[in-house]
N, C-alpha and C positions, 0 to 999 in steps of 0.2 A: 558180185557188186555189193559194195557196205549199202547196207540199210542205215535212212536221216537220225539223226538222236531222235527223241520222245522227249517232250518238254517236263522238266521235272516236276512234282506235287508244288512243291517250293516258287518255281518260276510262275505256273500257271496263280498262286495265291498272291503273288505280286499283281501279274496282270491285272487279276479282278480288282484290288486293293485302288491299282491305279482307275481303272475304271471309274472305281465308285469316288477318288476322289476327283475325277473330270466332270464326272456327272452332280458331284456336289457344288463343284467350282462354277459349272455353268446354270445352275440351281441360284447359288447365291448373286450370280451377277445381276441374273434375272431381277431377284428380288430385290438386290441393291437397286439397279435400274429402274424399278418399275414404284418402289419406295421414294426415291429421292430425286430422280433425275426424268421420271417419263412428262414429256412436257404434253399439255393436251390443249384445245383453242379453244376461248373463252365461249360460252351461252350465247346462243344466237341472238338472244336482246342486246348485246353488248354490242353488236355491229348493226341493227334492227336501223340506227339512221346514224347521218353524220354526227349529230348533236349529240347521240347518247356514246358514241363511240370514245367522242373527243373527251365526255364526264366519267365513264366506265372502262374506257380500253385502256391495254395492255400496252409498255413502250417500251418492254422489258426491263422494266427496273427490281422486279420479284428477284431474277438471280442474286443480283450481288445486296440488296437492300429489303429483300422482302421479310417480310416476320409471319409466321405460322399463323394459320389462321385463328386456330383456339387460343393462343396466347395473346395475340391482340383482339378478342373478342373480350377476354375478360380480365385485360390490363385494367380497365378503368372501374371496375369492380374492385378489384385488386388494393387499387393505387388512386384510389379518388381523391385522396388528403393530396397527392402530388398534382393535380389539377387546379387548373385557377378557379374553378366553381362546381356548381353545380350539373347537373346534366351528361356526364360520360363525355364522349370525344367529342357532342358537339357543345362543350365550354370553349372549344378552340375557337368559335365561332366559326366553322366549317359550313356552307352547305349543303342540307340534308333536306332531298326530295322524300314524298310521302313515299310510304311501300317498297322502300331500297331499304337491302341491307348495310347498306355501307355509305358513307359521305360522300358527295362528290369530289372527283378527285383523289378517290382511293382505287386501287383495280385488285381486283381478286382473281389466282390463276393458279393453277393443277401444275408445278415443277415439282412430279414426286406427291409432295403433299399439297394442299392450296396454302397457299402465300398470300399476301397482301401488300401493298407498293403504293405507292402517288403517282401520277400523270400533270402532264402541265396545268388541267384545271383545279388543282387545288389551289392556285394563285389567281386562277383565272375564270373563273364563273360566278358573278355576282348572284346576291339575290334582291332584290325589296318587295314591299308591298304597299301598297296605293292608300288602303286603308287598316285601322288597330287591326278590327275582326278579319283579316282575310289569310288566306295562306300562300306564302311568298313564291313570287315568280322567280326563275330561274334564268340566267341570260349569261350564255356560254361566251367566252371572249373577253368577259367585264372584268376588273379589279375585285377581285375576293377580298372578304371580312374575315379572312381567316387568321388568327392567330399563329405563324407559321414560329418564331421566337419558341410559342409556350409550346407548340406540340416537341420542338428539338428536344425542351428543357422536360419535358416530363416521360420522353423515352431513356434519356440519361438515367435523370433523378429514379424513376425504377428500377431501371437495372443497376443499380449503386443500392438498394435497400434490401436489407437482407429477406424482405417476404418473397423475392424474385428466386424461388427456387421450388424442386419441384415436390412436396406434399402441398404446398400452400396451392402452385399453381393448377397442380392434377386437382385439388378439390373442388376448386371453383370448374375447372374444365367438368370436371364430373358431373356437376351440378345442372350442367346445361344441353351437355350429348351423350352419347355412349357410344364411347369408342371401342372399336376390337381390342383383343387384348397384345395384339402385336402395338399399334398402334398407338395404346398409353405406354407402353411399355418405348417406342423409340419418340414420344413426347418426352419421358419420365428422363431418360438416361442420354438423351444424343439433344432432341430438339430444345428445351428449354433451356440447360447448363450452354448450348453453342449460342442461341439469341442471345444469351445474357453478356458472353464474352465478344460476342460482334458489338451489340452496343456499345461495352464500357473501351473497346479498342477505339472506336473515335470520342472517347472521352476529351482526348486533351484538344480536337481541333476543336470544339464548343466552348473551351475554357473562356475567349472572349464572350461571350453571348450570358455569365455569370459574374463580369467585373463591375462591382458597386457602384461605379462612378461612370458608369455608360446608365440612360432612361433604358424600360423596356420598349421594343419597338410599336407592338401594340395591337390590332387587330388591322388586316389590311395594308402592312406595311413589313418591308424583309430588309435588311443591309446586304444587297446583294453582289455587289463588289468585295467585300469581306469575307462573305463565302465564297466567292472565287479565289480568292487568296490564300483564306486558309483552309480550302480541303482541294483543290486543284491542283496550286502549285505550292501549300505549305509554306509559306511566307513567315515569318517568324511575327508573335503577334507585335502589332502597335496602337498608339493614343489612337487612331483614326476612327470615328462612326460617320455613318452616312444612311440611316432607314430611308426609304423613299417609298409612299405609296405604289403598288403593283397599279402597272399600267394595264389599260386595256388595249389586248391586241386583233381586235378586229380590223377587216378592211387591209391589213398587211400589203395589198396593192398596190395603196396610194403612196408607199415607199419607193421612188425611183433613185438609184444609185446613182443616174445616170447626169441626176439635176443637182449629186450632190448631198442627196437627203444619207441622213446617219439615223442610226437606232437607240436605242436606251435615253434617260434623263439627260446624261453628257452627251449624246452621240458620241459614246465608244465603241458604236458595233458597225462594219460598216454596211451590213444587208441583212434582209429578214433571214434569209437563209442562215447565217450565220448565228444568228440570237438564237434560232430555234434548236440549232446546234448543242451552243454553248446552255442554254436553258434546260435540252431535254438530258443533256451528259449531266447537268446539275442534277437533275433527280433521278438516275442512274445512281450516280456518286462512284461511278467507275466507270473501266472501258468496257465498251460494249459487248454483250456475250456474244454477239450473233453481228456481225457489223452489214451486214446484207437484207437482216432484217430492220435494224435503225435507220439504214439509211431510206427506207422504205416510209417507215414509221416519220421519218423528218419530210420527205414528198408527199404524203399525204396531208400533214399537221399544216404544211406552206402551200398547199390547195385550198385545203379546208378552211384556214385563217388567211391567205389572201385573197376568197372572194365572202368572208362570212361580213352582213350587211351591220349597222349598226343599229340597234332597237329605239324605235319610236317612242316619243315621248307619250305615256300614257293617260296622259289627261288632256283635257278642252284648249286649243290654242286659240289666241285672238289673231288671224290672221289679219288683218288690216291694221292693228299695233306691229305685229311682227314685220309688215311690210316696213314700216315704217323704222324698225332698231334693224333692217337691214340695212339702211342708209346709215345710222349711226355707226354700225357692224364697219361700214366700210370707211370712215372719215374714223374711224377709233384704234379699230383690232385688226383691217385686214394687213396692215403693211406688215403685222407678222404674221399672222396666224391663215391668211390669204393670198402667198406673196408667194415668191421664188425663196425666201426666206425660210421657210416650213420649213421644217421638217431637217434645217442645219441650226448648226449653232450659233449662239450669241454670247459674245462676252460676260464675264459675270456681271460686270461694272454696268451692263445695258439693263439686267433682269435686276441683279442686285436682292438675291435672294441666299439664304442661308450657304455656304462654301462646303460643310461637311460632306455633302456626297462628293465631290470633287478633290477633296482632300483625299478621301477614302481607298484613291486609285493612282494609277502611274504610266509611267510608259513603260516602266522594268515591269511590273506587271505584267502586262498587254504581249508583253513582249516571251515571257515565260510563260503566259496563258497559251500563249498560240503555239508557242515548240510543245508544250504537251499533247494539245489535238494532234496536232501533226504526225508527232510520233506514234499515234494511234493509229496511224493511216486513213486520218478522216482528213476530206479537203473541202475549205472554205475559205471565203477572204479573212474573216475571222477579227478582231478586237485592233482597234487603231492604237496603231505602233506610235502614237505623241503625247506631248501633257498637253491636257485639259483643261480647257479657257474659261469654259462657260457651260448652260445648258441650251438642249433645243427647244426651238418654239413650234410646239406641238402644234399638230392638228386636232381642228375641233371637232369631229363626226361623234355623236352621242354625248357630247360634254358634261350632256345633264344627267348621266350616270355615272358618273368620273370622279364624284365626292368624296371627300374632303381635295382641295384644291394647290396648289403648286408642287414640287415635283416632290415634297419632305410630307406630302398631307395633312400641312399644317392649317390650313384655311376651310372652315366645317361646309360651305356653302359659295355658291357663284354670290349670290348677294351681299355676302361678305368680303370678298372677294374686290369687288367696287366700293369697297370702305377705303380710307388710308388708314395703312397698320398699324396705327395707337389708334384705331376708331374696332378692329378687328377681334374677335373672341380670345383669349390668353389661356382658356383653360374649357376644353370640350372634350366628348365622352364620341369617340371613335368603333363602327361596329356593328350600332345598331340600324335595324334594315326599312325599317317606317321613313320613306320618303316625302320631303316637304315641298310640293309644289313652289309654293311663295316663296323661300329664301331660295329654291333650287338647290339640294342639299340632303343630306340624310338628319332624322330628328337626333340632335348631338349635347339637349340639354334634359334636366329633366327623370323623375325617377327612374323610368322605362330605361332609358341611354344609359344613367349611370349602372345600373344592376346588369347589364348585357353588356355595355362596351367596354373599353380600354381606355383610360385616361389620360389625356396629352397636354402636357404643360408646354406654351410655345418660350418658357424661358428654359427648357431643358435644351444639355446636350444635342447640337443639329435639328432643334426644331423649332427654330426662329420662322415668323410668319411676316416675315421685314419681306418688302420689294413688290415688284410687281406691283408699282401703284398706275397702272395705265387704268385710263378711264375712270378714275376716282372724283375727280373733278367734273364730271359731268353733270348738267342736269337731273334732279331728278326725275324727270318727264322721261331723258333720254335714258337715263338704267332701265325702268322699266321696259321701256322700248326695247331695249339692248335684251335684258332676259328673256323677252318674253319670242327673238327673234333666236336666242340661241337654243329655244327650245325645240327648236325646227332642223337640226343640225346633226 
């Protein structure tokens, strides 16, 4: 019987050969995995309550938008001259709780390396304060001061200057941590050269947000129809502007489909479910990495904001005045603001306010917004398939936190507001967070406001403060009345 061959010296040095590059191959995966891609769940204070979840959690926008942690820690070191002032990132006028490392509204998360990302509160968590000396309350749900315009324009404008690179940015990183030396080492060669080329690839959808002859929008206020256009569906640019103050979305309940009610300024959305949709894919700025976990992240966000309650006026009310601008409330404001009316639309010609936002959108639009979700395999009712008439007439719950006033923020206060528009402010400072009881209003004059806020000319581009003259004609016994009853709301 033949005796099996004997594997030759030769054969067997392959084998090992092979071996050792299996064992390297699955060495490197590790490390690639465990470097770039191992995802880990945020710090238990980030879930610790609803409130902080909604200002600190995660809604997966780090994959496709996140920025390194160390590189956005010392961009604004970096790049302060590309800042509109002073103070790091919170020139944007961001909300910035005591003892957080980060804004509200930013989320920090472990993909591989920590990342950093937005959440819906960076549009949505106001702050103010009652008095100069105090430190600002926090109220999740409300209209942010946040410059969202200037953050676009200064993540750009960085990544377009030549210090965005890496001795400049390893020095400053250096200055602050101490990284391993794998670690600077895929900062130095992978992490900084790729941030710089993510940013400057959506260089040209921001080209609008740079045209000389559009205002800037300003602190508090976003063109958010225009962003749908041109990073959604890539729309090719036009004349169109439309800023509108960021609404506040609490109470999301009191939106029933069923009566009719539509969502956004226009009511171009037609259910909450669908804004929070098309709102949380906005700060994504892609399709979902994880689409099982968004859609988790979106049933939670339409829990959490369809029962979150709306904040108390924090000062003294005269209830027996207010009884009394109840009655005015309702011979004045309710037949819109109180009625089957809510919460749908009204012609322009009825509100007769500024047409930019309206102009700003379409039904070709609407109509290509919604085959893109789609194709993502997300399902919603999703953006009304019409042209747009007019805007809705909102509900009043918290109104007295809602300032500056109609849907463009061109009116600084509710008491303003019951002026007629050649009686109404033409030029107010936007932003700053000192609240005025009396005008019902954020403080919008004045050294304080101009040095912190954002300047709003009501003769600029879409931000005419015309219309909406209901109740202007009333008594002055009855405005009083009137404010001091919507304080209750």
């Amino acid at each position: 019987m033949a005796r099996p061959k004997q594997p030759t010296q030769h054969h067997s040095k392959l084998l090992i050969w092979l071996m050792v590059l299996a064992a390297l191959a699955v060495v490197g995966g590790l490390f690639t995995w465990y470097k770039f891609f191992r995802e880990l769940p945020q710090p238990e204070w980030v879930m610790s309550s609803p409130d902080m979840r909604f200002k600190y959690g995660s809604i997966g926008a780090e994959h496709d938008a996140g920025i390194p942690y160390w590189i956005f820690y010392v961009m604004p070191r970096v790049f302060a001259d590309k800042l509109p002032g002073p103070g790091g990132w919170a020139s944007l006028g961001v909300a910035w709780e005591q003892g957080q490392e980060l804004p509200v509204g930013f989320t920090k998360k472990v993909i591989g390396f920590p990342r950093v990302a937005n959440n819906c509160a960076v549009c949505h968590t106001v702050s103010y304060r009652t008095r100069l000396n105090e430190n600002p309350r926090f109220v999740t749900a409300g209209p942010a001061h946040t410059d969202v315009q200037g953050y676009f324009r200064f993540l750009i404008d960085a990544a377009r200057d030549p210090r965005f690179e890496p001795d400049t940015l390893m020095h400053e990183i250096e200055l602050v941590t101490d990284l391993s030396f794998v670690d600077s080492m895929i900062y130095r060669f992978l992490l900084i050269p790729i941030t710089k080329k993510r940013l400057l690839e959506r260089e040209h959808q921001f080209q609008w947000i740079y045209r000389p002859d559009f205002p800037d929008w300003g602190r508090g206020r976003d063109d958010a129809m225009n962003l749908t256009k041109y990073f959604m569906i890539e729309f090719p640019m036009d004349d169109t502007f439309g800023p509108t103050d960021m609404p506040a979305i609490w109470n999301l309940n009191k939106y029933d489909p069923d009566k009719g009610h539509t969502l956004n300024w226009a009511g171009d959305s037609h259910d909450a479910h669908s804004v929070v949709i098309d709102s949380a894919l906005g700060v994504l700025g892609a399709e979902p990495h994880d689409h099982d976990d968004f859609q988790r992240q979106v049933e939670w966000l339409l829990e959490y904001l369809g029962n979150k309650a709306p904040p108390e006026f924090p000062f003294p009310i005269d209830r027996q005045l207010a009884a009394q601008g109840g009655a005015v409330f309702e011979r004045s404001c309710a037949r819109c603001h109180d009625s089957a009316k809510t919460g749908t639309r009204l012609p322009l010609e009825t509100v007769d306010t500024d047409p930019g936002r309206l102009q700003s959108w379409s039904k070709e639009a609407a109509i290509a917004a919604n085959k893109v979700v789609r194709d993502m395999g997300i399902k919603r009712r999703g953006l009304v398939e019409q042209t747009l008439d007019g805007y809705n007439a909102v509900f009043l719950d918290g109104i007295w936190l809602r300032a500056p006033y109609l849907h463009n923020g061109s009116v600084p206060s509710l008491r303003d507001l019951l002026k007629p528009a050649a009686q109404r402010p033409t030029v107010f400072w936007r932003g700053y967070d000192l609240y005025d009881p009396v005008a019902m209003g954020f403080v919008s004059q004045g050294a304080d406001a101009q040095r912190i806020g954002t300047r709003l000319d009501v003769n600029s581009k879409s931000g005419s403060n015309q219309g909406h003259e209901f109740g202007t004609d009333l008594p002055g016994a009855d405005k009083q009345a009137l404010l001091e009853y919507l304080k209750t709301l």
